[in-house]
C-alpha positions in Angstrom: 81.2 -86.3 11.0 82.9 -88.4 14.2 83.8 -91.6 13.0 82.4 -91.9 9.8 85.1 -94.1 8.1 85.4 -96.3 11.4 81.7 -96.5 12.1 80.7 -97.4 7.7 83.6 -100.4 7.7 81.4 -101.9 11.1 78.4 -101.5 9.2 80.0 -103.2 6.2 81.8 -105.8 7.7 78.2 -106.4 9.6 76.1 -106.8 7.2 78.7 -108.8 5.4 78.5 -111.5 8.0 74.8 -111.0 8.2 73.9 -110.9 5.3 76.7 -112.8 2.7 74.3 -113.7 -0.3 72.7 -110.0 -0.4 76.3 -108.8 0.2 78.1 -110.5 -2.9 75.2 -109.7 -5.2 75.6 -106.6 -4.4 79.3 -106.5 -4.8 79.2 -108.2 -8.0 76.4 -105.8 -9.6 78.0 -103.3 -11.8 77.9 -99.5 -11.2 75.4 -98.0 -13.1 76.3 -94.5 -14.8 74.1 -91.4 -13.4 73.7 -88.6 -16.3 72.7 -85.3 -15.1 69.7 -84.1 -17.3 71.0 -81.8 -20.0 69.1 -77.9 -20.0 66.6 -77.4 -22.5 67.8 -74.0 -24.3 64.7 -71.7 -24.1 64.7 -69.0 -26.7 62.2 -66.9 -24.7 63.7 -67.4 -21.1 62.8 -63.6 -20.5 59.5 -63.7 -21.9 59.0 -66.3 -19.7 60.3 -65.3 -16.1 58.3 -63.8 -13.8 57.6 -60.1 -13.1 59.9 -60.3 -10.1 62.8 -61.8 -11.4 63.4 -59.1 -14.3 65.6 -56.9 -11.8 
């Protein structure tokens, strides 16, 4: 990507100057924490694949 780091800091520093009350909310908001979902175990996974995916 051409500029990427360059081109995000005008778009930040834009919408800063914008946009300063959306900006500081946002910058005050805490990160929230993402949590992949965890597999459910399947005790009959080959019972239950298809007939093309046995090979």
């Amino acid at each position: 990507m051409r500029g990427g780091a360059g081109r995000h800091a005008v778009v930040v520093l834009a919408h800063a100057i914008t946009a300063p009350r959306t900006s500081l909310r946002i910058m005050r908001a805490p990160a929230t924490e993402t949590h992949a979902p965890v597999p459910v175990r399947d005790p009959d996974w080959v019972a239950n694949r298809r007939q093309g995916e046995h090979e």
